[in-house]
C-alpha positions in Angstrom: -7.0 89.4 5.7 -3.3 88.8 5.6 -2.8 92.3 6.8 -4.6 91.7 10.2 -3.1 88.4 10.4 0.2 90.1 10.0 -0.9 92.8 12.9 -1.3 90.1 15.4 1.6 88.6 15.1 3.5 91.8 15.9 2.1 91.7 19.2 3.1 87.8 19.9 6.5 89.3 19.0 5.4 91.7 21.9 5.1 89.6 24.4 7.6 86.9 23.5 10.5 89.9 23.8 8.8 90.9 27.2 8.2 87.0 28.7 9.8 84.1 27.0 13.2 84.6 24.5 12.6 81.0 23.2 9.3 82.1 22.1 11.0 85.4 20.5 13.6 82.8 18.5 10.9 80.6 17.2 9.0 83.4 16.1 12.3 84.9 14.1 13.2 81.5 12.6 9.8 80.4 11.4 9.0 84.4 10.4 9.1 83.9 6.7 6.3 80.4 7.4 4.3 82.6 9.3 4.1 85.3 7.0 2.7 82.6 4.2 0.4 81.5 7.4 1.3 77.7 6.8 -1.4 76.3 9.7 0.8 74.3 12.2 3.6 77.6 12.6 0.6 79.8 12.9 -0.9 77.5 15.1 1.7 77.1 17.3 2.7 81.0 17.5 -1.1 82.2 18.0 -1.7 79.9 20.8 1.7 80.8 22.6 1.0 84.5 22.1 -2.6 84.0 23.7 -1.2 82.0 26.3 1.4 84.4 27.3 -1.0 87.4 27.0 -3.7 85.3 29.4 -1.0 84.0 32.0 0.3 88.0 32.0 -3.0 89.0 32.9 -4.4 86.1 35.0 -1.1 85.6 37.1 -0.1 89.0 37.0 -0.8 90.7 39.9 -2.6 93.4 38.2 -5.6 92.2 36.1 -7.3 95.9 35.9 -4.1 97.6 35.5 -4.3 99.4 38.4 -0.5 99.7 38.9 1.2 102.0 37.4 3.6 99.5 35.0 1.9 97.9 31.4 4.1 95.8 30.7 1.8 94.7 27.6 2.3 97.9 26.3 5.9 97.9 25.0 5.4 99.4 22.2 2.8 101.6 22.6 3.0 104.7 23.4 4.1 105.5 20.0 2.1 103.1 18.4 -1.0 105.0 20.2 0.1 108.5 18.8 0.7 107.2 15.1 -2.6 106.1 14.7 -4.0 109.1 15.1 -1.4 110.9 13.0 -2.0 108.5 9.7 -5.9 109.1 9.9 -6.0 105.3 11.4 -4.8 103.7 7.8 -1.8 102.3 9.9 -3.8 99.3 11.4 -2.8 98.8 15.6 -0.8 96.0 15.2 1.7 97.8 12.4 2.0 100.8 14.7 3.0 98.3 17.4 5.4 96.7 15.3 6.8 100.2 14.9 7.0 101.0 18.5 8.1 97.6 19.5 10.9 98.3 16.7 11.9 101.6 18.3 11.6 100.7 21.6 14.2 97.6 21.3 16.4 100.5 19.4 16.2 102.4 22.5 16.6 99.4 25.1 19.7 98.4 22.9 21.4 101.9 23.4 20.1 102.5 26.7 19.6 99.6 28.9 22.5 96.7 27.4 19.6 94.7 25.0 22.1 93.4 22.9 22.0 95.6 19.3 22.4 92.1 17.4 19.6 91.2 18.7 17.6 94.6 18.7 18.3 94.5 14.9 17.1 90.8 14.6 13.9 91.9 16.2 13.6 94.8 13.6 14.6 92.2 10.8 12.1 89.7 12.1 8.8 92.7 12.0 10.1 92.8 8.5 9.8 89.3 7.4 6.8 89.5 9.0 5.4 91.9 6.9 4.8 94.4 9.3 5.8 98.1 8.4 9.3 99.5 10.2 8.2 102.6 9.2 5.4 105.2 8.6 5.8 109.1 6.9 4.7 110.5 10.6 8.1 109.4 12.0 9.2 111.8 9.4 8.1 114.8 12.4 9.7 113.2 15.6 8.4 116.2 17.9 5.1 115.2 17.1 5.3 111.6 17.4 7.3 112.4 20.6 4.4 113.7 22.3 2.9 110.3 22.5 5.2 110.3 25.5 2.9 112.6 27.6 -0.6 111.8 26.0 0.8 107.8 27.5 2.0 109.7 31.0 -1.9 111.0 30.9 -3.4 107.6 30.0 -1.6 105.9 32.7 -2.8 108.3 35.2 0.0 109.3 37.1 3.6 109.1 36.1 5.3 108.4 33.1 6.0 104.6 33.1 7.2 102.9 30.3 8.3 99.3 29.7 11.9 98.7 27.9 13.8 95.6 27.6 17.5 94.4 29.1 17.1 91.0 27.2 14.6 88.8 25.7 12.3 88.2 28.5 13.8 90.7 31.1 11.9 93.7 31.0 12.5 96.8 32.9 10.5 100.2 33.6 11.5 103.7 33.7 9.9 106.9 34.4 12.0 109.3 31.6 12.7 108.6 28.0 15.9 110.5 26.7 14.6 112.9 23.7 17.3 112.9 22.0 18.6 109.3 22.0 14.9 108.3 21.0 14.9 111.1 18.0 18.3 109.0 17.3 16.8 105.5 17.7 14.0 106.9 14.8 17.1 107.9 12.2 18.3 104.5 12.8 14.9 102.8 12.1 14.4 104.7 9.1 17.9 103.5 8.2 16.8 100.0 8.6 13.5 100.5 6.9 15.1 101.4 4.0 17.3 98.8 3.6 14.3 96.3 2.9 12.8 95.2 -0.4 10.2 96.5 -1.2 
């Protein structure tokens, strides 16, 4: 179904924004194909996606996720606590388009991701079709605590994977509340400004 198809692609937007930024700008410029899945740009994206998801865990360093960094999970901590919240109607790959969305808010006003580009990622979800936003976000405490149920699922210490540019991620151990709380207002912003 178109809506699963969409949810996939949301995480080859993933991993392009964590491993290759000429994957990240194929993906943008070919968003609105993809969408209407025409077979050679869906092609081409699905198999780069799997590729870079396979070479991430094959080549590594870390194929049980042992460590404490996920790279592959940008994204998800939120993603992880809005599925619960909406009673699972928000499909896994919509809720990571959400968190990948916020996250690259928060790596724009936190770690130098350029904010063109952070809303480019945002616009890109869009044309996608994926979801920038879901009524939960509406009560940021709750979707905030995401941030300790992830801290508990990695086992140790918070670690959580943010971006200084396309293909250059970066972890860190703290999220600042109030920045993130900030980084939803703008998302909502953003959300709204697409046709519906």
């Amino acid at each position: 179904p178109d809506r699963d198809f969409r949810s996939g692609l949301t995480e080859a937007v993933k991993v392009a924004l964590l491993k290759d930024a000429a994957f990240f700008d194929y993906l943008r410029k070919s968003a609105s194909k993809l969408r209407r899945r025409v077979a050679n740009v869906s092609k081409e994206a699905i198999a780069r996606s799997c590729q870079l998801h396979l070479e991430h865990i094959t080549a590594g360093g870390d194929p049980f996720e042992a460590l404490e960094a996920r790279p592959l999970d940008f994204g998800h901590w939120s993603a992880h606590r809005m599925e619960p919240m909406t009673n699972y109607a928000l499909r896994h790959g919509e809720a990571v388009g959400i968190g990948v969305a916020l996250d690259t808010l928060y790596s724009a006003r936190k770690f130098g991701f350029p904010t063109p580009l952070a809303h480019a990622v945002c616009q890109t979800l869009a044309d996608l079709g994926t979801p920038l936003w879901c009524d939960e976000l509406d009560t940021p405490d709750e979707v905030l605590r995401g941030l300790e149920e992830f801290r508990q699922h990695l086992g140790g210490r918070l670690t959580v994977t943010m971006l200084k540019n396309p293909g250059e991620a970066i972890n860190v151990h703290e999220i600042d509340l109030p920045v993130m709380k900030s980084c939803i207002d703008e998302l909502r912003e953003i959300a709204e400004q697409q046709p519906v």
